[in-house]
N, C-alpha and C positions, 0 to 999 in steps of 0.2 A: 465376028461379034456383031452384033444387032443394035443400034443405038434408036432408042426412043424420047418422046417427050415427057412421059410419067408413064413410073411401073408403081402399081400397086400389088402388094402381097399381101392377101387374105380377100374372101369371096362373100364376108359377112356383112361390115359396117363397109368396107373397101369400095363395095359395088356403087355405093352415093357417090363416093370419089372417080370411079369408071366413068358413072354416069356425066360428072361434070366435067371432066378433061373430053369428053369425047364432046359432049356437046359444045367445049371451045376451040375443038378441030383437032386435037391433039393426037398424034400416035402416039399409042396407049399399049403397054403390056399389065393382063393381070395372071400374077402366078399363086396358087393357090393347090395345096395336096388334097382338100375336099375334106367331108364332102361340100357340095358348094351350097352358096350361100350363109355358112360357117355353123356356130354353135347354134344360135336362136333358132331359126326355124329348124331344125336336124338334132338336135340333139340336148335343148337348154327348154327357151321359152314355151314354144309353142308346141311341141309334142306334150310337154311335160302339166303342161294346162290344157290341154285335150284329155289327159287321164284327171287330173285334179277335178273336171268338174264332172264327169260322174263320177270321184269323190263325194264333192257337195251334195250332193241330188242321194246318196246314200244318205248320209250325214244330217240332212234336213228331215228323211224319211222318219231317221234314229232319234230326230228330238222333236217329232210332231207332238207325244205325247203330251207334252207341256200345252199346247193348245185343246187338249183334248178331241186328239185322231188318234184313234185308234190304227196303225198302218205298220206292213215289217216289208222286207223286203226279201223274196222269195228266189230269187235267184241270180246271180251276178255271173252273166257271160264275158269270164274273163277276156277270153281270148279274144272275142270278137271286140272290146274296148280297145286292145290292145291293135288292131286290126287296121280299126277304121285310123289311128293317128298314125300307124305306119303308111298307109296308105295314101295322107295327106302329106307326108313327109316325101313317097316318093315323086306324085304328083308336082309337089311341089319343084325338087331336084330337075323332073323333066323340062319343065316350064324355064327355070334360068338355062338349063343347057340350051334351049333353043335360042331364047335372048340374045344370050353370047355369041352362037354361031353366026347368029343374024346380023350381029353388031359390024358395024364397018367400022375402019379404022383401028379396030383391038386387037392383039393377038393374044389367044391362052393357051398359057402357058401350066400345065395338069403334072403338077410334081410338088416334092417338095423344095424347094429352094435355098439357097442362103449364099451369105455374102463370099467373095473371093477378095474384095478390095474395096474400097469406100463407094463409089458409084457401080459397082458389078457385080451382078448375081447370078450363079450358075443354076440352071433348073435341067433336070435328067442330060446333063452334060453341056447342055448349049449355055452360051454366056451373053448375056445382054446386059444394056448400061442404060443410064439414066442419071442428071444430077437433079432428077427430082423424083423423088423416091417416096410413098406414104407406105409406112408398115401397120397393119393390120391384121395381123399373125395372130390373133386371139389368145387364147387359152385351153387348158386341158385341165380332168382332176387331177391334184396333189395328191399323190399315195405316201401316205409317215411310213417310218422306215420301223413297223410290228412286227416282231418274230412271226416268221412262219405264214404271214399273209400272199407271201410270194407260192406259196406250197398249196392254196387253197381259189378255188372258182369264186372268186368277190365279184360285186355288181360293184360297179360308178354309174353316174346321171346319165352314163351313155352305153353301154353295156345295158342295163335295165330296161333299155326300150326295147329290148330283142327279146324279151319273156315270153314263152307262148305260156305259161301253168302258172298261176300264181301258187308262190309259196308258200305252207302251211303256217310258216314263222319267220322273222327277218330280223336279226340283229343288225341299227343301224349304227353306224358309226358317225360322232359329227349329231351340232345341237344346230347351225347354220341354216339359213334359209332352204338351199337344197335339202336337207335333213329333215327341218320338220316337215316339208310340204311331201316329201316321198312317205314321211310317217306316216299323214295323213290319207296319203293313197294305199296305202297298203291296208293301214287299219280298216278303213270304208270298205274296203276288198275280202275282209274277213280274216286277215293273217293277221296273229298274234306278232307286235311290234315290240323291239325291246331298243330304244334308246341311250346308246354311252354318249356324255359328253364330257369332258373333258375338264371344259371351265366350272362357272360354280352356279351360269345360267346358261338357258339357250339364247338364241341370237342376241349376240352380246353388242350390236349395233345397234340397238332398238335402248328404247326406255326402260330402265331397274324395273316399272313397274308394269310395264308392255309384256318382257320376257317372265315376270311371275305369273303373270295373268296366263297367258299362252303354255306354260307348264301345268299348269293347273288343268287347264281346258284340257291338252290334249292327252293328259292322265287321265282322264276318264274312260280313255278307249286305246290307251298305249301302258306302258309302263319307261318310267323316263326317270335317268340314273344321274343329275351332276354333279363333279365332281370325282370324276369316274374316268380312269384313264388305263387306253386297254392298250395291256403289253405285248399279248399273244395272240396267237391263232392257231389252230390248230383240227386237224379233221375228226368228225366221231361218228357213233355208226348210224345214230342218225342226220348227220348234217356237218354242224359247224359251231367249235366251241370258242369261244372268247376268253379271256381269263386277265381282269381288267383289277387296277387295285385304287382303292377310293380313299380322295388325297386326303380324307379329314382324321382317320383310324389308320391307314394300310393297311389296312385290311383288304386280300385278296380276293374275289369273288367270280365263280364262272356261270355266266351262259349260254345256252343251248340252242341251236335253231334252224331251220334247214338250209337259210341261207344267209350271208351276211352283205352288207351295202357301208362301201368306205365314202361317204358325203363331209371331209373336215375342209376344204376349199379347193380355190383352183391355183394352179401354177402360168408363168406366162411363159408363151412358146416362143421367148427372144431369144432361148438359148441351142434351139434347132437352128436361127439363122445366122447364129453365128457372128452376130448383130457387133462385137468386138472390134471384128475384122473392115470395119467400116467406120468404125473411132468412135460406136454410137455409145452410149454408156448404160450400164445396168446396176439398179438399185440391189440391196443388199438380199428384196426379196424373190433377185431376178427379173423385174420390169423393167424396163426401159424408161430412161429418165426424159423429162422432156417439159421445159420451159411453157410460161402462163399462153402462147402462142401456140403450142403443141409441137413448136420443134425440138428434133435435137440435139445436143450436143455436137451434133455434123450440122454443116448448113445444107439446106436444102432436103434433108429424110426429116420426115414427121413420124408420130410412132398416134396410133388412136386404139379406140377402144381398151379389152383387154389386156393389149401388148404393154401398155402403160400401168395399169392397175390404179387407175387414182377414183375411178367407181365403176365399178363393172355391172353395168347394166346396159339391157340394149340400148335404150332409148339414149342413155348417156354417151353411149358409144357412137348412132348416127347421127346425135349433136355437135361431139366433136370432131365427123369425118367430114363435115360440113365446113365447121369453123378451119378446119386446117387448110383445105380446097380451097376457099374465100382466102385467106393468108396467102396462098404460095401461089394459086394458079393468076389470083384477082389483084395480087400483091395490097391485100387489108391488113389493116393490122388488129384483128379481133380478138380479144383476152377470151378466153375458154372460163364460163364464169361456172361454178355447179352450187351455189349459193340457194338454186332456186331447184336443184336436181333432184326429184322423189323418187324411192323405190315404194316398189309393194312385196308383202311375201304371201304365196297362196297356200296358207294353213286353214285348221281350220280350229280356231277364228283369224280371219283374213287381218292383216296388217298394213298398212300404211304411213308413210313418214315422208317429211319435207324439213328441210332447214337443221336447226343446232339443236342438239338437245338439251336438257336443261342444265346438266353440268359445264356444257360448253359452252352456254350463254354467257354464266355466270362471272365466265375469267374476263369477260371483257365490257360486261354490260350489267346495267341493274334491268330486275326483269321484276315482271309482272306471269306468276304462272294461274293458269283458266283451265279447272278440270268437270267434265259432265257426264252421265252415265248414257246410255241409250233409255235407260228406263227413265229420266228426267224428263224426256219431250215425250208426246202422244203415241208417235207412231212406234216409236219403242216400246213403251208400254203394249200395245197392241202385240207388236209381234212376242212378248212377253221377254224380250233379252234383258235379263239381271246382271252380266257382268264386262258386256263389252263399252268399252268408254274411251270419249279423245281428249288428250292434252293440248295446252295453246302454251306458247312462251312467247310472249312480246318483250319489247323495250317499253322499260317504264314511262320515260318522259317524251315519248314520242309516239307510243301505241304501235308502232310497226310490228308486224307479227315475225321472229326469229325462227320458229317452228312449228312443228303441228306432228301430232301424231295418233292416230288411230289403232284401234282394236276390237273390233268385229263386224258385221254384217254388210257386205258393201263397202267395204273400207277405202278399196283404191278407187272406185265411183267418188265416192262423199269427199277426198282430200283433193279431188281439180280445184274447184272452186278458191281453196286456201294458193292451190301453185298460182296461178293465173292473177290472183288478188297479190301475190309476193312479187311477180316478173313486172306488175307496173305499178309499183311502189311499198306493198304490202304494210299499208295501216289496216288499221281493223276495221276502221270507217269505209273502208272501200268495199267490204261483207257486209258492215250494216245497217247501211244503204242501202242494200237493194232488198225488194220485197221479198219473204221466202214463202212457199205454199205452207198451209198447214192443212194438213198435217203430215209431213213427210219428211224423212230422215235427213234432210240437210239443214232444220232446223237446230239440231245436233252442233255444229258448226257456230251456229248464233249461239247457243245454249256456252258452249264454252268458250267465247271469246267476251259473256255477258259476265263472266264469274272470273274475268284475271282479275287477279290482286297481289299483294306481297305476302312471300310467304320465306 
């Protein structure tokens, strides 16, 4: 048996933690079943917005109209779209393989692993130890337990990158971030989109009135069902039927499509490693539980990213393999804050969000909500957007801004200014203060932090 100074397991958020142990001298094992570098670049973020923006760039061609251009779009070389992000992806893969090999001090470990005993993990049979342990295991999709899907060739977010033809039609399943933004690839691509969701909106993280707006929008070029919960599966002769019954009537409804995409979330992979067998504990929805510190329940394993599930996003993910490093290598005692943690989702119209939403302000605070349209300031007006707009929720008696939320053009651009103004103190006065260009879309941001009031 092989005893180290820290094993990491998972090759995604993990590698921050590689990086730090090695550069405090440490021998270091990371075990990791690939592909490496984890979901993000391989199989999440970054292939997946590689297709999304020749999306956009369709999408913008399909509403020039409104400016008056006349423009269509003559031919869309699937395959070669799909080409070039494979190709970045493998690129990619090559470059950490070399890192790795090059790395002194490391040994990888290329399996899939899991626990034998609280400090010991066995990988393609070998057994190595560690009482410092950061698990980094990410995630996989969640497949629901559909009749008959098991009998049928379904896409996931990661299967979908292997397409060489795009499909004439695609039933997707799931209203979720993953969901709409693949909607949105496909539709731009010319395949008839058919959306089941299940709840009674799509991204049910987002604002009541974020997730109507975003139904709305991408009905125009999709067909989007909430409300709508699919039972079955099943093969037909041409393709792939569904047969989903909609919670408001039951009434049962089927359709048809050449291919179907199951996008209703992810699952964490704590339960490949067996993660029990080491006394770490797992929440009810299979994550890994783990104190404001990021340890767990064992002293000395840490669980990040993913594995945890308490926001799954990269950037959240190599914040917290950072905070956990500082913690156990640096002995800090740094609280993992995500107070100030934004996501984006690339629909199309793009989405952005930071901080509480309005109903979660409201349990513990009096607020002040500030809402503006694009078409309010100049430059919106210009580019003619009539319906995308951001919400503010501050604290009343203190102007501190508790959230922000975006919907349309630019979205994850225009909401830095809001994270950055919340990470060193987030009053409003810290945005309206500084001078903003006019005429340009971050006056949007002033526009609605000019209009909080009570409401």
């Amino acid at each position: 048996m092989k005893k180290y100074d820290a094993i990491i397991i998972g090759s995604g958020c993990g590698m921050n933690i590689v990086t730090e142990a090695l550069n405090h001298g440490l021998r270091t094992a990371l075990v990791d079943k690939g592909p490496l570098g984890g979901t993000c670049p391989n199989l999440g973020c970054i292939p997946s917005k590689m297709l999304i923006f020749a999306a956009d760039r369709v999408a913008e061609i399909q509403e020039a109209r409104k400016l008056g251009i006349e423009a269509e779009v003559r031919n869309i070389d699937f395959l070669s779209i799909m080409e070039r992000m494979r190709k970045f992806v493998r690129e990619n893969q090559t470059h950490m393989r070399q890192g790795i090999s090059s790395a002194e001090n490391l040994d990888f470990y290329q399996g899939e692993g899991h626990f034998i005993n609280e400090y010991t993990i066995e990988v393609n049979g070998a057994k190595i130890r560690s009482g410092t342990i950061f698990i980094a295991s990410g995630s996989r999709p969640l497949i629901p337990p559909i009749k008959g899907l098991d009998s049928v060739d379904y896409l996931t977010n990661e299967t979908v990158l292997q397409l060489k033809e795009r499909p004439d039609s695609i039933i997707v399943i799931g209203g979720g971030y993953i969901a709409v933004e693949y909607g949105h690839f496909f539709a731009a691509m010319g395949a008839r989109v058919s959306m089941l969701e299940m709840a009674d909106r799509l991204v049910l993280s987002e604002e009541p009135e974020i997730s109507r707006l975003l139904k709305q929008e991408l009905g125009k070029r999709m067909d989007i069902y909430t409300g709508t919960q699919v039972e079955e599966v099943r093969h037909s002769a041409g393709g792939i039927v569904a047969i989903a019954r909609e919670a408001s009537t039951g009434a049962k409804k089927e359709f048809a499509a050449q291919k179907i995409m199951v996008a209703v979330g992810r699952k964490s992979n704590a339960d490949l490693l067996k993660a029990e067998k080491a006394g770490v504990e797992i929440d009810k929805r299979g994550f890994i539980k783990v104190n404001e510190y990021l340890e767990t329940a064992k002293k000395g394993i840490y669980a990040v990213g993913d594995a945890n599930g308490q926001q799954m996003f990269t950037h959240v993910a190599n914040r917290e393999a950072l905070v956990a490093a500082q913690n156990k290598l640096h002995n800090a005692e740094i609280k993992m804050d995500y107070t100030t943690a934004p996501h984006a989702v690339y629909s199309h119209p793009q989405i952005a969000s930071v901080g509480l939403l309005e109903e979660q302000a409201r349990k513990d605070h009096q607020v002040l909500v500030g809402r503006a349209k694009y078409s309010d300031i100049a430059k919106g007006k210009a580019m003619m957007e009539e319906s995308g707009f951001a919400k503010a929720i501050a604290e009343k008696d203190t102007g501190k801004i508790l959230g922000f939320h975006i919907i349309g053009p630019y979205a994850p651009i225009l909401i830095q200014e809001v994270i950055n103004a919340m990470v060193s103190g987030g009053h409003i006065d810290h945005i309206q203060a500084g001078m903003h260009i006019h005429p340009a879309l971050p006056e949007l941001i002033l526009r609605t932090l000019g209009n909080l009031e009570e409401s």
